[in-house]
N, C-alpha and C positions, 0 to 999 in steps of 0.2 A: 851577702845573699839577702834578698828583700824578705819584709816578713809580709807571712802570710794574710791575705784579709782576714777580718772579724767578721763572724757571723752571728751578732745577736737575737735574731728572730724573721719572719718571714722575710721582708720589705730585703734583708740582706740577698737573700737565695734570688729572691727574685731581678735583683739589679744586678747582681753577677749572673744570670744566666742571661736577662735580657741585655749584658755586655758583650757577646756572643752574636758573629753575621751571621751564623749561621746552624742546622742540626747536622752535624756531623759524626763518624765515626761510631763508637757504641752508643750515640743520641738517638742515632740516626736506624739504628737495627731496633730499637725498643719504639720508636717514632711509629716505624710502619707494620707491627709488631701489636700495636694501639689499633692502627687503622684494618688491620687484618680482619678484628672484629666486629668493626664495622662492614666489612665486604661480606663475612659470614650472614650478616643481620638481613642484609638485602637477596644474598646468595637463596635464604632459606625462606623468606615470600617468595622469592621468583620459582622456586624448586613447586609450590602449591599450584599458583597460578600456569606453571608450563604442562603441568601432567592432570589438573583438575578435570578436559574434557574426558580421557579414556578412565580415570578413575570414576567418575558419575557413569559412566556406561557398564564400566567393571561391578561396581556394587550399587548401581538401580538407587541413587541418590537421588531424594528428592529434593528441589526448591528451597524449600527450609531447611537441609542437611546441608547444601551446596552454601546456602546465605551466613550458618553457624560457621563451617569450616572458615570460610572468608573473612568472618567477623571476629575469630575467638583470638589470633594476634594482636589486631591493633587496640582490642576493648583489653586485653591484658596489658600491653602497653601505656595505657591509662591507669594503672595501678601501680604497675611493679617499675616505671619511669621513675616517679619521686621515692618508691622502695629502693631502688637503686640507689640513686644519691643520698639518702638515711645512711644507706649501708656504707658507701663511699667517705662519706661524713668520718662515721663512728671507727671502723677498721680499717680504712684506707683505700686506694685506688686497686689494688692489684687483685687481691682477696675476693671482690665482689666481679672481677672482669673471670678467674678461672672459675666461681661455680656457674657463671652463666654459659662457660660452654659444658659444663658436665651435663648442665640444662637442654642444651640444644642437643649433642650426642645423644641423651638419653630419649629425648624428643623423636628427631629425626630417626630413628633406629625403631621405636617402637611404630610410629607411622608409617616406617618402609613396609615391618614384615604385619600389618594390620591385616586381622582377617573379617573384620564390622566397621561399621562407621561410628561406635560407642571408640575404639582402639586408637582410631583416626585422628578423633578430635581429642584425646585425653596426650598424644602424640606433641599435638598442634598446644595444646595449652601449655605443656612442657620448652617447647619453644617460641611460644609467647611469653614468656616470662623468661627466659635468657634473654628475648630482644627487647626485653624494657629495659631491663637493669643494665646490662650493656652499652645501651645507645648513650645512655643516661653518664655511666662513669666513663667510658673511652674520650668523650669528647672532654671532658674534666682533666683528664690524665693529658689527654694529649694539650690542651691551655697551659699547664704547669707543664710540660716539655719545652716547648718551640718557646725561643728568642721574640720579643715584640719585632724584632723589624722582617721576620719570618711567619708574623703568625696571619698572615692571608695564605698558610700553606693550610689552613684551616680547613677554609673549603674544599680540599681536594677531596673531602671526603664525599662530595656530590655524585665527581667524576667514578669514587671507588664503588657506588651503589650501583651506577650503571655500567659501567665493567662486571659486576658481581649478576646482574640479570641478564646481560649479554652472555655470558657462559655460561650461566646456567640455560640459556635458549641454545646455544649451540649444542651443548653436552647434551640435550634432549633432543634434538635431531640426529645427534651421533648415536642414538639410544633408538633412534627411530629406526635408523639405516642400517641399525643389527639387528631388527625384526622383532624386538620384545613382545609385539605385542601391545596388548592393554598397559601390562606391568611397566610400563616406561614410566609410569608416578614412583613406581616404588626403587628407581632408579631415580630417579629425581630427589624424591625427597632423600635417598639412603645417601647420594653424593654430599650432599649437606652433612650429614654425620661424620663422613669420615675427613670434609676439610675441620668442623668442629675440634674434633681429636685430636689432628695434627694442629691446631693451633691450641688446643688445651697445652699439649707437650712444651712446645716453643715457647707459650708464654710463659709457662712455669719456669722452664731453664733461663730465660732472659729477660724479662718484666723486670724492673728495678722500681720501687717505690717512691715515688713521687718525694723530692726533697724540700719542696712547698708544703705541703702534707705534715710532714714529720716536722719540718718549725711551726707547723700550726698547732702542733701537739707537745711543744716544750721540748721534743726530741731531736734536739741542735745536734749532738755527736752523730745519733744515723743519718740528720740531714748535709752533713755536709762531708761524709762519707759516700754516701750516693752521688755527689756533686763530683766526688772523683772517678767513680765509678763511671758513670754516665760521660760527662763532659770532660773528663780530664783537669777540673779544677781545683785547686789545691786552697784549701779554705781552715780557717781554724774556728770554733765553737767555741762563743760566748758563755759561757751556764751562769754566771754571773751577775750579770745587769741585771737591773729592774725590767726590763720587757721579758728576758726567761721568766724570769719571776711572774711578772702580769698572766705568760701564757699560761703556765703551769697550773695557776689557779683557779683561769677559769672555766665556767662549765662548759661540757661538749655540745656541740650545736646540735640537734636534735629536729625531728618533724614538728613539735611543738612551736620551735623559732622559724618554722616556716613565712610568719608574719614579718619579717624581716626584710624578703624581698619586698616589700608592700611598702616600705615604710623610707621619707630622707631621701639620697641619692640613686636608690635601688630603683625606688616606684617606677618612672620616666623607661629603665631599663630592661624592666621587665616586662611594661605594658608594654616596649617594645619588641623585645625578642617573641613575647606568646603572640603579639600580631601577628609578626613576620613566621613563627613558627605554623600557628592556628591557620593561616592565609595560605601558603603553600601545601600544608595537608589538605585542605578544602579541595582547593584546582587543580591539584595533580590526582589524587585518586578518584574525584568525581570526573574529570575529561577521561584518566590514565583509563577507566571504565571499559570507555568509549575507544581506545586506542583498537585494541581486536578487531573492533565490526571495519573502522576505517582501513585496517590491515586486509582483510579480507576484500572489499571493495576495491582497492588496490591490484592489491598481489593477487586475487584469485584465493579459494576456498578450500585448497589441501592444505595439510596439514603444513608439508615442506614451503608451500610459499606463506601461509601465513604466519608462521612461525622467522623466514626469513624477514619479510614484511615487519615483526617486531621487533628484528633483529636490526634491521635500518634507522626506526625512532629511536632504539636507543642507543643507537652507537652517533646520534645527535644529541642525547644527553649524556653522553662520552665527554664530546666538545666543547656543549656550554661549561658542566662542570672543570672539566680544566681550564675552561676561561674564567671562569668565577674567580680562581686563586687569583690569575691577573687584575678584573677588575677593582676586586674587593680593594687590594693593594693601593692599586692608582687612584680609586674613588671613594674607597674606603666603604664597610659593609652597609651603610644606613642605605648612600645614595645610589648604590649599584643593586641593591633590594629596592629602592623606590621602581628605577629606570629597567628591573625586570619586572616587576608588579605591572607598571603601563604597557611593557610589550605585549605581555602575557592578555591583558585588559582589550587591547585591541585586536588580538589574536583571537579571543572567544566574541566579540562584537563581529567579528566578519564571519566566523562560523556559525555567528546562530542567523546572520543575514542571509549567508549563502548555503546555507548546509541543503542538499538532494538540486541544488541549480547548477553548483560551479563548474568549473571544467574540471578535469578529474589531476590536473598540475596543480590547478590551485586545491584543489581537496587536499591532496599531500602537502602544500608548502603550509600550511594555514596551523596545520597539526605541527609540523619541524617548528614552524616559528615559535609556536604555544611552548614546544619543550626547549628550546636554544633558550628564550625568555627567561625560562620559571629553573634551571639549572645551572643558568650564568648567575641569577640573582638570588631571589627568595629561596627558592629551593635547599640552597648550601647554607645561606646567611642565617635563616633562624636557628639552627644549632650552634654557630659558628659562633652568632654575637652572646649568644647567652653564656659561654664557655670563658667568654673573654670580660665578660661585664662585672664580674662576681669577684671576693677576694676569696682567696685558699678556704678558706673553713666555712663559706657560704654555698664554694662554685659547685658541687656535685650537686647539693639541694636545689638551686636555682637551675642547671641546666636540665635535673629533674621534673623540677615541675614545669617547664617550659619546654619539655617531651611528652610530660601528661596532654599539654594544651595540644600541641600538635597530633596527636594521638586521637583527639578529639575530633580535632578537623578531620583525619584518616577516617573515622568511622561512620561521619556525616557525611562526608565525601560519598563516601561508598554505598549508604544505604536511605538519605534524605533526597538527595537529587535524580535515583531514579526512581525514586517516587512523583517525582516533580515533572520526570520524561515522559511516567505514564500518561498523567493529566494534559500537561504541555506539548508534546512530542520536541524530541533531539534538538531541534534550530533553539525554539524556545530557550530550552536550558540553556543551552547556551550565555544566551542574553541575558538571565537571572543570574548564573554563575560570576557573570562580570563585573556584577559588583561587590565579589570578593576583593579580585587584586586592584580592583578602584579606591575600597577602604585600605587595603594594606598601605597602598601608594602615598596615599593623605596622611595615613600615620607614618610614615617615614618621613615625609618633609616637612609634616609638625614637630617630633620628638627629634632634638639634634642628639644625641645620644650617639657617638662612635667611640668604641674600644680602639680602634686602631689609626684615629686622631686625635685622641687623648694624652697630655704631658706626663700625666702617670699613669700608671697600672691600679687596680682598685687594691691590690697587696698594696701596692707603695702609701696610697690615699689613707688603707686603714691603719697598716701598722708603722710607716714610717713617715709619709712627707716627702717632700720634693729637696728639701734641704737634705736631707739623711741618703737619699737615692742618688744626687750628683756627688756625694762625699763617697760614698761607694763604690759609684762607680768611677770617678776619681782614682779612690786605693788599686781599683783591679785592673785601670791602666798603666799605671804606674807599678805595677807588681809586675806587670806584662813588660813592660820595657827592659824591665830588671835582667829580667830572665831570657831575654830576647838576644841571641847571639850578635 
């Protein structure tokens, strides 16, 4: 019988798992399980913006109550993003993923049954702060799950944003066609609540602890326990060497070593994921704006067809984002965020040239192309790459603060360029807007920076070397063979 590999310290976990074609089996239930809560995240903006018109009509909201509700997600987001990753740092992936939906349940539930617009937004902050800390660790957990030659299954989490707004539009029409009513908000946001729960549950019962994680923390035994749990890999624990030894000693990575990402092979990395992050929340929430009125011009001004009408754009960021996984793969995330940045670039150049002239075919194709662009590329890739750029004890802090930046963009997006429409009117913006994904574009084919044409993992880089990583994974084909009937 062959012996089992050694697992000294991270660099080990990690080239045994990235030994692996594939997430399978209980990988592969805790995989989507990850990604679950990323659907929630999107599920419960969409759940505001579906039911925001009869709720303002419902309670006589003003301008500035409508603009707070709007706002009070993504500006929390900007805080409780790198709060997230702290906490993911310090006690682990799984811990910080279940209080964020106790977060969101308690949210969503208290916004349902709101009888003031004071009730509403304390609702709304509640689940602003489950989608920071969330966004922030799911995509961390899910980097330490997937295989590198799996990890463009990254982006899918694009495609699961717009699935998660596409049913929540549907469920709100379904919500319509049973006559609620104004109350069709508090149907909107309540359905939030209760996928929250059921995925509180689920994750509890099946979440397993990141085995990257726990060799970050000297805790070789649970880590490569989970390694069988998870993957089915049979692995034995080091506690021995000098690198237990190194780990065990040193201090916890904390917000203070946030300077980290700044600093050596990180910088190049990070300027480029908050581009690519920053640059996508910019274009997609300051056009995404603008999507309704183009839906309504369109479809027509009931309810049912403009609600269908948004039900068509995003079932075209359905598609990019399941094409994103492919590109990323074949082009890898740097160059397929450049080559969505340029489409996207050219998409907002012809809208701000033709916008109230076109034919009303080109009006609709000008918008699909803007989101096919910005969801096959930038859209997916700034979480993506930052998740993958980072080693185990940096990546929750780094993919946090590069959800803060993004977070940034979502807020400017939302509330600097329609200021700029008032001045300017619609075409204009347009044409200022465009040199967002003009700048991202540049910085993607100045910064070569790709996690997923990289000879190593930044685990392997910090803790082990490329010598240590072929010997590894060496042993766990040859252990494979062993045992192979």
């Amino acid at each position: 019988m062959a012996q089992r590999p050694s697992v000294k310290g991270v660099a080990d976990i990690v080239a045994l798992i990235d030994g692996l074609r594939t997430v399978t089996g209980r990988a592969r239930v805790t995989w989507y399980l990850a990604f679950g809560g990323l659907f929630l995240d999107a599920y419960a903006n969409a759940a505001l913006s579906a039911g925001l018109g009869p709720m303002t009509d419902q309670m006589d909201l003003s301008s500035t109550e409508i603009s707070v509700l709007t706002a009070t997600a993504p500006f929390l987001a900007i805080i409780f993003n790198p709060v997230g990753g702290w906490l993911a740092t310090r006690i682990g992936r799984v811990p910080p993923l279940l209080l964020a939906k106790v977060f969101a349940v308690a949210g969503a539930l208290l916004a349902a049954f709101a009888g003031d617009f004071t009730t509403v937004w304390f609702g709304r902050v509640l689940v602003g702060v489950a989608y920071g800390i969330d966004f922030a660790v799911a995509m961390a957990l899910l980097a330490e799950y997937t295989p590198k030659a799996s990890s463009g299954r990254l982006n899918l989490w694009q495609a699961v944003w717009y699935c998660a707004t596409t049913g929540n539009l549907l469920l709100a029409l379904g919500f319509y066609n049973l006559d609620v009513g104004q109350d069709i908000w508090r149907w909107s946001l309540g359905s939030a609540g209760v996928i929250a729960a059921v995925l509180l549950v689920l994750q509890w019962l099946f979440l397993v602890e990141s085995p990257a994680w726990l060799a970050s923390k000297g805790r070789l035994e649970e880590a490569v326990k989970n390694l069988r749990k998870i993957y089915g890999i049979g692995a034995a624990a080091d506690t021995t060497g000098a690198e237990a030894r190194a780990v065990a000693a040193k201090p916890a990575i904390g917000m203070r070593h946030a300077g980290l990402l700044f600093k050596g092979d990180y910088l190049p990395r990070t300027l480029l994921s908050s581009v690519i992050s920053l640059g996508q929340g910019l274009q997609y929430f300051a056009v995404g704006w603008y999507l309704p009125v183009i839906s309504l011009t369109i479809f027509g001004e009931s309810f049912e067809k403009a609600t269908i009408g948004s039900m068509v754009f995003n079932a075209v960021g359905i598609v990019g984002g399941l094409a994103s996984a492919y590109f990323g793969r074949r082009m890898g995330l740097r160059l397929s965020s450049a080559y969505g940045f340029g489409g996207v670039f050219v998409a907002l150049v012809a809208m701000g040239l033709t916008f109230g002239k076109a034919p009303l075919v080109i009006a609709f194709c000008l918008p699909v192309l803007f989101i096919l662009c910005h969801s096959a590329g930038p859209g997916a890739n700034g979480k993506s790459i930052a998740a993958l750029s980072y080693s185990s004890d940096v990546r929750a802090l780094g993919t946090g603060v590069t959800g803060m930046v993004g977070s940034f963009g979502s807020v400017i997006g939302l509330y600097v360029f329609p200021q700029i429409k008032e001045g300017l009117g619609l075409g204009n913006t347009f044409l200022v807007l465009s040199v967002v994904p003009l700048l991202g574009m540049l910085t993607c084919l100045a910064i070569k920076w790709d996690p997923t044409k990289a000879d190593a993992s930044p685990d392997d880089e910090a803790h082990g070397g490329l010598d240590q990583v072929r010997q590894v994974r060496q042993e766990r084909g040859s252990h494979d063979a062993a045992v192979r009937p």
